[in-house]
N, C-alpha and C positions, 0 to 999 in steps of 0.2 A: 357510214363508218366513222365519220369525223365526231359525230357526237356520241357513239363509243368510246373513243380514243378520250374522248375528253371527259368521259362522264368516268372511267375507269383511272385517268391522271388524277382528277380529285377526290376520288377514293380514297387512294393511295397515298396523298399530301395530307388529310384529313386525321392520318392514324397517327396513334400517340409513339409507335416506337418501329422499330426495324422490322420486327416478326411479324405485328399486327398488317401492318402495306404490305408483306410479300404475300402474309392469308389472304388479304384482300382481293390483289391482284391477280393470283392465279385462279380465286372465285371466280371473277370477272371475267379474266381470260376465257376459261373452260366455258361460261355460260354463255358467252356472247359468241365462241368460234362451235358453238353448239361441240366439242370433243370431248371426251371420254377421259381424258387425263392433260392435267398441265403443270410445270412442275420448273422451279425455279432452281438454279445451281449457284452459288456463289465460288469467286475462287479466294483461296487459300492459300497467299503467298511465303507465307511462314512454313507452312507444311508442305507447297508445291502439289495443289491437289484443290478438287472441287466437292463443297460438302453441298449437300441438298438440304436446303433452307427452307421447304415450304412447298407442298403440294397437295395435288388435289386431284387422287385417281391411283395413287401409289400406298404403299403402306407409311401412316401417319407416324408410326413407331423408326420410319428409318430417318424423321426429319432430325436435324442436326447429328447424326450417328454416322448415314452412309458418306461415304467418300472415293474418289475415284482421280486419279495421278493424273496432272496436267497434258500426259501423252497417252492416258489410255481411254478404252472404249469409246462413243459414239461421241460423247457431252467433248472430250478430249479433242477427236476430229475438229468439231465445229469450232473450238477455239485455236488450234492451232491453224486452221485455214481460214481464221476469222471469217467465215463466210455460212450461210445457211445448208443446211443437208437437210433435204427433202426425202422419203423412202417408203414404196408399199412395202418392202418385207424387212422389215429395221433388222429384224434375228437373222437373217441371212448375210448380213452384211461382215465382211472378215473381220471389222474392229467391235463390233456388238459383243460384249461381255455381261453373261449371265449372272444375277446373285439373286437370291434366291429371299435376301432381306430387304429390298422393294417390291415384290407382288406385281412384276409386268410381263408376267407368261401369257397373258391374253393379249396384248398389243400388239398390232402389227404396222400398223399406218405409223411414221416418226417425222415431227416438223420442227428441228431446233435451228433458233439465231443465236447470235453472239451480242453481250450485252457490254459494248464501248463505250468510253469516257477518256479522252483526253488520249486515243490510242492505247489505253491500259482494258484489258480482257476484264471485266468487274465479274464474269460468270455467263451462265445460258440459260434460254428460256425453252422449253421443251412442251412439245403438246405431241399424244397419243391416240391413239383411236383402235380399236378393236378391229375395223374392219380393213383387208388391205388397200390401202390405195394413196395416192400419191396428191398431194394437196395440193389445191387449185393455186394459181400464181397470186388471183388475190389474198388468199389466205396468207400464203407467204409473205407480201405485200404489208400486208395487214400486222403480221406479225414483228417485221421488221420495223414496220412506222412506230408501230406500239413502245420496242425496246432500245430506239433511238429519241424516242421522246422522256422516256421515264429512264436514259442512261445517269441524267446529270441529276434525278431526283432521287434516284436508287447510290448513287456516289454519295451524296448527301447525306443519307440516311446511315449509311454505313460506317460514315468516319464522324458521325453522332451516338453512334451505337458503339463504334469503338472508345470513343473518349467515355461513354457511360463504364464499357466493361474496364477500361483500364483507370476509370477511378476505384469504381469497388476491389480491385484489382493490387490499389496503391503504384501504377503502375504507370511509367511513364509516355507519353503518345509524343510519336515524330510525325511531322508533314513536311512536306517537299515542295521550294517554292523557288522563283528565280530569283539570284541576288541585285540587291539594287545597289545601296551605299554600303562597301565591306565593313566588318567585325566583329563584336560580342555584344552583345547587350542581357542582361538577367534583370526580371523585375515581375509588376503586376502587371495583369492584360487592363487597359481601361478600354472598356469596346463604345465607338462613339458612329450612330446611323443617323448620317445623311439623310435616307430613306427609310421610310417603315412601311411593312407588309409581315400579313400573317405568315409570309413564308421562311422570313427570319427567325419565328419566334418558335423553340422546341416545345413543346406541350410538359407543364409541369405545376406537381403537388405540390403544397403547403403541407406542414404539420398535420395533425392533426386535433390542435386544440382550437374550442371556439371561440381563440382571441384572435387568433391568423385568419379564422374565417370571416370574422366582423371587423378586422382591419381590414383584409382586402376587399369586403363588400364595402367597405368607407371610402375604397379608392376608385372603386367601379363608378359610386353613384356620385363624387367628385366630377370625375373624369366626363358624365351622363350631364350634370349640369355647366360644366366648361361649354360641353358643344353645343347644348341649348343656345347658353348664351352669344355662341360663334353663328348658330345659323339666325340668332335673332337678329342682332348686328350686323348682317349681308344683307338679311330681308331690310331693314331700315334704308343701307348706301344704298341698293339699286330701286327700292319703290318709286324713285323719279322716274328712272330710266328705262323701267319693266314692267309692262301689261300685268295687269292685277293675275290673268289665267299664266302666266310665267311666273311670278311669285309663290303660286299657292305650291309649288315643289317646297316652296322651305317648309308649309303646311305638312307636308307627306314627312319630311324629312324630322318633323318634331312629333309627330302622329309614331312614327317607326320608334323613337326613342321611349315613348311611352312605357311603362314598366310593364303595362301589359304585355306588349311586342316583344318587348327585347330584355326590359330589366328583370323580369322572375325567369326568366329560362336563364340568364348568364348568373343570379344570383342563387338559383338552385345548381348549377354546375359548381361554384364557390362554395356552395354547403357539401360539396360533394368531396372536395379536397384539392379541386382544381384552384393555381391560384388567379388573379383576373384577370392576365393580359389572354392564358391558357382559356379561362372559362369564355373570354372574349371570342377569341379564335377560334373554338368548338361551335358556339351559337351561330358566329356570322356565314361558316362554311355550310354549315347545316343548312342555312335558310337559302344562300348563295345556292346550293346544291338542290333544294326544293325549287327554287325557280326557274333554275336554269333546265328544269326537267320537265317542264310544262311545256304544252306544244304553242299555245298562242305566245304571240310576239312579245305583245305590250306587256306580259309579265313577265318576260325574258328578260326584258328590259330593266324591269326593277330587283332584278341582281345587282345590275350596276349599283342602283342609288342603295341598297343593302350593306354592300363591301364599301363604300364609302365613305358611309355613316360608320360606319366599323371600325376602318384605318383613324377618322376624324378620331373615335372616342380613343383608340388608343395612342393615339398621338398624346392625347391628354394626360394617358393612365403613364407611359414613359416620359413626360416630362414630370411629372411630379415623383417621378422615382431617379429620375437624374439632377433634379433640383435640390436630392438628399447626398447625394453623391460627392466623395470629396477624391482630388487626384490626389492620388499615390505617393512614396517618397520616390521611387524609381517605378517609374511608369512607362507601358508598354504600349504608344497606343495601338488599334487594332479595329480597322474601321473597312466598308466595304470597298468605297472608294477615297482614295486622299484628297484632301483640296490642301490648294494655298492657305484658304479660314482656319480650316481646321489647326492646320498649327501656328497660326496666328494665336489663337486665345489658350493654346497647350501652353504651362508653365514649361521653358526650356531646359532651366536647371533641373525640372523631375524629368522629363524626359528621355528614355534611356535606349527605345529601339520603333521602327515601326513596323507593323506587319497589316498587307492592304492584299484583298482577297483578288481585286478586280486590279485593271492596269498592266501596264506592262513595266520591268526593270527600265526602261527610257525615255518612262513620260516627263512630262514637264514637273510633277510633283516628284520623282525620284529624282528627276536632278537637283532639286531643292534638297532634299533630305541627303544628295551628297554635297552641298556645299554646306549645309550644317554641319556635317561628319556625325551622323545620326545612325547607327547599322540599320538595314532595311530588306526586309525577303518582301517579295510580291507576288503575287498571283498562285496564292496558298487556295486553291479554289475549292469551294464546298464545305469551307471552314463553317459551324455552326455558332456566329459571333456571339450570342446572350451564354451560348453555352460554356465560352470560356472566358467571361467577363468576370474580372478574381480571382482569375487562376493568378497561379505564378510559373514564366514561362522564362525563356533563353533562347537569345535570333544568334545563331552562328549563320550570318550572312556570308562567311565565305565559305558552305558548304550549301549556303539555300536552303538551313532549316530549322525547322520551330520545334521544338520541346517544349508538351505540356503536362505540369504537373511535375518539374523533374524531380529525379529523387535527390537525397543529400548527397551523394558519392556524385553525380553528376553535377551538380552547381558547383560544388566544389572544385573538382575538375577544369571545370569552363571559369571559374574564379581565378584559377592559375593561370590558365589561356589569355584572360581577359590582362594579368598582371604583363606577363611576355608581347600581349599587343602592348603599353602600355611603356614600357621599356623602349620597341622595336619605336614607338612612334617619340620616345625622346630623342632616338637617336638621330631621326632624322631631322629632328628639331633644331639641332645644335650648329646647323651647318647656314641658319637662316641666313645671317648675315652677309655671306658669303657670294662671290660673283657663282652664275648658273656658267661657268667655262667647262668646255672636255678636255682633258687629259691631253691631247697635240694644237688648245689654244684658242676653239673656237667659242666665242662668244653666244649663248642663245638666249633669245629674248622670254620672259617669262613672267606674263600677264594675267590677270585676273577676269575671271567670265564673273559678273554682280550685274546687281538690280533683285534677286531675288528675295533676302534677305533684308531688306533696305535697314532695320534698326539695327544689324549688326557688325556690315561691311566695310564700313569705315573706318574699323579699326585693325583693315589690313591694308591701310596705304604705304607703312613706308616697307611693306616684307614682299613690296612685286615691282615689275619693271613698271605700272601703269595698268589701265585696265584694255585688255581687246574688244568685250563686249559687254557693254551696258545696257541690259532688258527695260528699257522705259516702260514697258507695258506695267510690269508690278507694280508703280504706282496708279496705273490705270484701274486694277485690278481689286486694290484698297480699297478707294472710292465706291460711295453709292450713286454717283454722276459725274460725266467728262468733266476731269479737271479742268481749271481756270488758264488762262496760261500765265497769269502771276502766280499760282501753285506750283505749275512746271516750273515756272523760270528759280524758282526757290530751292525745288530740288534739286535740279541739274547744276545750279550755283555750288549748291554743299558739295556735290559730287569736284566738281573740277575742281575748286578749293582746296577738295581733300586730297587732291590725288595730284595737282600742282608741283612742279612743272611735266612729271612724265603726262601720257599721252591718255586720254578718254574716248573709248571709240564707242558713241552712241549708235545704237539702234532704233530706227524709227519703230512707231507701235507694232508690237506682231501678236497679232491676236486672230486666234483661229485655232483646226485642230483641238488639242488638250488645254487651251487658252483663252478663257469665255471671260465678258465679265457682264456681271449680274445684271447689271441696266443696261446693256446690249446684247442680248443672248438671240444668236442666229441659228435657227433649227436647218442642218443639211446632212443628208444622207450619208456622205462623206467629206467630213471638214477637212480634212489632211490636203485632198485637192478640191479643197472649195476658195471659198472668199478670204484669202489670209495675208498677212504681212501687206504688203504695196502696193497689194489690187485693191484691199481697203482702203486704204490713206488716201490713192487715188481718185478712189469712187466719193469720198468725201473730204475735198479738199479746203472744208473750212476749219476741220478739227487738223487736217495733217499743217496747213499754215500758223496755225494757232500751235503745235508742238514747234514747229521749225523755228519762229519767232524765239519761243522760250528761249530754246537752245541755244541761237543768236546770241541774246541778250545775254542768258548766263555766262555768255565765254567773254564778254565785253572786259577788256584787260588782264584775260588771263592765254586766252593763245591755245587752249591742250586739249581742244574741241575737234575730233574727228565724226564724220557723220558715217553710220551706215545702213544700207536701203534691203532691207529683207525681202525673202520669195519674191529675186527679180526674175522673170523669165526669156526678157527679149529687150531691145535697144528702146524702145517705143517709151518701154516703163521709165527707166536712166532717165531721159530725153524730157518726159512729162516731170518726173519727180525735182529733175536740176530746172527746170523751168522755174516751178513755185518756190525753190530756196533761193532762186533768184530777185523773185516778187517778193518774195520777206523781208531779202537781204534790202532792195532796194525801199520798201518802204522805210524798214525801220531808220535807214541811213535819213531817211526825211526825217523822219519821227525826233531821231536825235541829233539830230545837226547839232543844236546847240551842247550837248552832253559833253563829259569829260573823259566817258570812254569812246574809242572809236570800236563801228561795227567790223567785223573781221569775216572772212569765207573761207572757210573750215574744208578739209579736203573730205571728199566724197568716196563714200567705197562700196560695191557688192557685193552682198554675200552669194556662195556658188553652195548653193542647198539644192538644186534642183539640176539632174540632168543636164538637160539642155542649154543650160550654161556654164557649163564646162566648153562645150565649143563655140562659144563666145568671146572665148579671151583674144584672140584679135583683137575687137570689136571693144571690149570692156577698155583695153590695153588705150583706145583712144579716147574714151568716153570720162573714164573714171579715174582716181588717184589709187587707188588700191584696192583689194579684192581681200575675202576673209573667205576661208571654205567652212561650213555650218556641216561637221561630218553627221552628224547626230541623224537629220534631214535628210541628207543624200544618200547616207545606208539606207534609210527606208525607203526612198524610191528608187534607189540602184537596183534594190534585193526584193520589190514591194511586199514589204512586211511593213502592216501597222506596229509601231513602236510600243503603244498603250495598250495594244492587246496583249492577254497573258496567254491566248491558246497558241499562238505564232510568236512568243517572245524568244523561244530559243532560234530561231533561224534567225532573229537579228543578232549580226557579228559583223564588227565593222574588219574583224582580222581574214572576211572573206575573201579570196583573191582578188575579185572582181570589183572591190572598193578600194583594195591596194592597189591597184592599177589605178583605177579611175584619180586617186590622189598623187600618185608619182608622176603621173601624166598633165597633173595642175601644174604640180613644182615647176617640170619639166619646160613647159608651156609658156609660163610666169616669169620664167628667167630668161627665156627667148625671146619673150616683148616687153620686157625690163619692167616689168609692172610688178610692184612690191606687193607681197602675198602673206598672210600669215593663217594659222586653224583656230577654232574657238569650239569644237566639239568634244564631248566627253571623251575621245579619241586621246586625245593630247592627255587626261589627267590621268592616263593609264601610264605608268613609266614603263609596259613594253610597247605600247601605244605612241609615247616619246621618242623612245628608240629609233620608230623604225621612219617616223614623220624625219625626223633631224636629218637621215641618212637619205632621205631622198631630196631636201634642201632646205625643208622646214627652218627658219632661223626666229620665227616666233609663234609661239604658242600661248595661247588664252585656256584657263580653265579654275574649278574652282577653289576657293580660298584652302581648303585641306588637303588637296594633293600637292600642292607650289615646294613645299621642302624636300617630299617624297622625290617628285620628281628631279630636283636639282641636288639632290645626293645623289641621283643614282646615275645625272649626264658626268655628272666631276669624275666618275670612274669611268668614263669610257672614251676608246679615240672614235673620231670620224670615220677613220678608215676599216674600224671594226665593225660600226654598224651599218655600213655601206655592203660590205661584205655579205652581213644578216639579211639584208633588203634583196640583195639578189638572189638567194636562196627561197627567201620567204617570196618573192613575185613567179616566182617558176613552180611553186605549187596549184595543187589543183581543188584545195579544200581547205576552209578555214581550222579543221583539223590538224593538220597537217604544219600549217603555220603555227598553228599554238604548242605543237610540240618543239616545233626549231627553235622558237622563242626560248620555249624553257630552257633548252641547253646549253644555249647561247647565255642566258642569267646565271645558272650552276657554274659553266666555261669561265664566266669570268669573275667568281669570287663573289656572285652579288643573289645568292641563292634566302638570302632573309625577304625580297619581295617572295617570294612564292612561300610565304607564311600560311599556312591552312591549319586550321584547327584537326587534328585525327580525327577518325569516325570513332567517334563516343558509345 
């Protein structure tokens, strides 16, 4: 059955358009469950109703005509119980609704699943049979495995098929995605892949003149000699190192390129109208599909070296089509996954929004893109990138959605939107100056979370109390090898320098999870609890002595050096880590005896990102100078929700009860063993987030460089005693629902209803 499953999934990824994969499919199906009829249903959420897209056993004439209400007859059941209905006598059944414009008065046998994506009903998949009887459990089995594998390629297909109809259309396409960094952005999509695979790329014509067919045959047989010469150049580096019989694969590998093999099938595909990445993609599946259909092994195998050689040559055929490529004047980018690189070499003045298919709203690349103040939707999933690279689109990040294609009456619209945010954010610009005090006097600290950023954060030293959390890894992350520690010591100079006399709370390297860097890259099943923050530093303490030193050195007669020790989990960690800052401390004290600055020891702090230290603080309370809670981290393992996944991004809420507790219960904790506490999580830059932190005892907060005004307008309106009030309301609920509506009325209540800015539904 497995290599049904798979011979029927690449069928179906094969086809140039929507109709073509569901004809296919339901071939496939019907043939392979040997049944008499199979028949696909999509649903219709415009209309509230299932149209029949494609079958195979039913009258051909009713495909895209019949239809049938999200609650009626059989197709109805199955999606409303999202569950399979299995039946010898389908017509007898009381929701069985007769018409007489599908031809299924001879069926009696009925075997439909429900075809899900992301918990959304996309439609059913239906098989018939003449005879009565009731389908074996494999079949069911069978059927269900089939429309849980092909849910996310059938999504795919659909919302490619829809951006096709509602071009021809002129007509605009919404997708729905999580928001990451708030506000508007309007510009071009520039689509930029990390990754290339044929499954990115939608099948598509050229013109019809035979100057587009002989240009793109000019970029095929381009692309054919690049990878020549790439696999010639691999064979040369390894013939030291590699048996003449392991070499002769580069042999195969230039034998397959041969125009025999490969370049007159792709260059008759290019005669045909295809243009080359498409005609590419047609040939390599095709032969992919030939081999993997053989029963012996060893040609099995040279699928592999097929698809390969494939992806190699179009790797070739898209950089020389993005090497013609120029960025945008307001630029959209729009990529699968985000990295820190990628907006490294993005011009920042064109850059106007981001939209990232994969990830979650709290990866470590969205919190970047809110300390740019970048608007940003995430995990748009199924987006067909090539296909809207050139569009001109609009992130209304505080609705979570993408407009493509929009029309004039809508940019416009969102133009004015965009003017009103633009306004709302002067306003709260004007108060920078200004102490962050509440309204009955109390003072709150208000810090900068940096390191991300590093060419542009320095020029918000004198608009914050100091920084709470300094990410040393980003320069790690730059680098194509461990910095030097006169590198470090250089940067972390500029840093303290700049930000002199308030306070620099360094973090030692935290790399792990969403935080790789290129000439250390650790393959683990699950990084989030793998080798991260201090159990690395640990495990290699010639690189974490060699950061500590830097650090030393750079605070040498400046004083504003805090250190802090990431993913601690237990006393052992503290205990080893203050060991070796001790071994630093005391060398370098040798080292410069004679020097003119003295060495200095910087107070030490943990951060509480992990459970189980939270009931630590006894223990920290003796061990360490002060404590930072890392909310970002502790929601994810409070709630275990991976933060960078988009399928589980909406249950990450740090306004969950169960994370409000667990941070009222630090406060609480923190001030009972006098240990000085402050937050550094995306938590704090939220000003209802502000709110409810101050009122449990919060008095300093870290976060990034574009909420710091936001947030200190909106504590100057308020007293202690009122969000004290709000906290206790909002900790006696039982849903982070629940708490976000008290929040809001609580903002309306008291006169500060411009944060709940949302753009209308357009």
């Amino acid at each position: 059955m497995l290599a049904i499953l798979r011979k029927i999934a690449q069928a179906v990824s094969q086809q140039p358009d929507l109709t073509s994969a569901l004809e296919t499919f339901v071939s496939l199906v019907k043939e392979s469950m040997k049944t008499q009829c199979c028949s696909v249903y999509f649903a219709d959420y415009n209309q509230e109703n299932f149209v029949l897209m494609a079958t195979k056993g039913l009258n051909p004439k009713a495909v895209g005509k019949f239809r049938i209400g999200f609650t009626e007859g059989l197709v109805g059941l199955v999606a409303q119980r999202e569950e399979p209905l299995n039946l010898a006598f389908a017509q007898d059944h009381p929701r069985f609704i007769y018409s007489p414009d599908v031809d299924e008065d001879n069926y009696n046998a009925f075997l439909a699943v429900p075809i899900v994506h992301q918990k959304k009903i996309l439609g059913v998949i239906v098989i018939q049979q003449n005879l009565a009887r009731v389908f074996s459990q494999d079949e069911e089995s069978f059927l269900i495995t089939l429309s849980a594998q092909l849910a996310s390629q059938l999504a795919h297909a659909e919302i490619s098929e829809i951006l096709k109809q509602d071009e021809k259309a002129h007509q605009t396409t919404c997708l729905k995605g999580a928001s990451g960094a708030p506000g508007i952005a309007i510009g071009e999509a520039f689509v930029v892949m990390p990754k290339l695979s044929f499954a990115n790329f939608e099948l598509k014509k050229t013109d019809l003149a035979v100057s587009s067919h002989i240009e793109q045959i000019k970029l095929f047989r381009q692309a054919v000699a690049a990878t020549r010469n790439e696999f010639s150049t691999m064979s040369q580096e390894l013939s030291d190192t590699l048996p003449n019989e392991a070499l002769a694969v580069f042999q195969v590998y230039q034998q397959l390129l041969d125009a025999k093999s490969l370049g007159q099938k792709v260059e008759k595909e290019i005669k045909q109208g295809w243009c080359a990445k498409s005609a590419l993609k047609r040939v390599i599946e095709s032969l992919v599909g030939q081999f993997m259909a053989m029963q012996d092994n060893y040609i099995k195998e040279r699928a592999i070296d097929v698809q390969d050689i494939g992806i190699r040559v179009l790797h070739h055929i898209v950089d020389t089509e993005c090497a013609l490529k120029t960025y945008p004047d307001s630029m959209i980018l729009v990529t699968d996954v985000l990295t820190p690189s990628m907006l490294a070499q993005v011009p920042k003045d064109k850059l106007m929004g981001i939209i990232s298919i994969s990830g979650g709203s709290n990866s470590h690349a969205s919190i970047l893109t809110k300390a740019l103040g970048i608007p940003a939707v995430w995990g748009v999933t199924d987006l067909p990138l090539l296909q809207v690279d050139g569009k001109e689109m609009i992130i209304d990040a505080y609705a979570s959605k993408v407009y493509i294609s929009p029309s004039n009456i809508l940019k416009q619209e969102y133009s004015q939107f965009k003017k009103q945010e633009g306004i709302l954010h002067d306003q709260f610009e004007s108060e920078y100056q200004l102490d962050a005090c509440t309204l009955d006097g109390e003072h709150i600290q208000l810090l900068l979370n940096a390191g991300l950023e590093v060419s542009t954060e320095l020029t918000n030293a004198h608009f914050c109390d100091g920084v709470g959390l300094y990410r040393t890894e980003a320069w790690f992350m730059q680098k194509s090898q461990f910095p030097t520690q006169l590198e470090q010591e250089n940067w972390y100079r500029e840093v303290l320098t700049s930000y002199h006399p308030s306070p620099v709370i360094m973090r030692t390297l935290d790399i792990g999870g969403d935080k790789v860097l290129s000439y250390f890259d650790v393959e683990e099943e699950n990084p989030f609890l793998g080798w991260r923050g201090i159990r690395f530093s640990l495990d290699h303490p010639e690189l974490f002595l060699e950061q500590l030193k830097a650090m030393l050195k750079a605070n040498a007669g400046l004083g504003n050096l805090k250190i802090l020790l990431p993913m601690v989990t237990n006393v052992t960690e503290v205990e080893e880590a203050q060991r070796l800052l001790k071994q630093a401390y005391f060398e370098l004290e040798d080292e410069w005896a004679d020097q003119f600055y003295k060495i200095e020891q910087p107070e030490v702090g943990v951060m509480l990102e992990v459970p189980s230290s939270i009931f630590l603080l006894p223990e920290w309370a003796k061990k360490v100078d002060f404590c930072s809670v890392g909310s970002n981290d502790l929601t994810q393992y409070l709630l275990a929700v991976d933060r960078t996944n988009s399928q589980v991004s909406e249950l990450f809420d740090p306004y969950h009860p169960s994370v409000l507790r667990a941070l009222n219960q630090i406060a609480q904790n923190c001030m009972q063993h006098e240990l000085p506490f402050s937050l550094c999580g995306e938590l704090a830059a939220d000003p209802e987030g502000a709110i409810l932190l101050v009122a449990m005892g919060y008095r300093s907060l870290s976060m990034n460089p574009s909420s710091i005004n936001k947030v200190k307008w909106v504590l100057r309106r308020l007293k202690i005693t009122d969000m004290e009030d709000l906290l206790k309301s909002c900790l006696g609920q039982s849903s982070a629902i629940e708490v976000h509506r008290i929040i809001r009325n609580f903002i309306i209540l008291n006169g500060l209803s411009q944060l709940l800015y949302k753009v209308k539904e357009a």
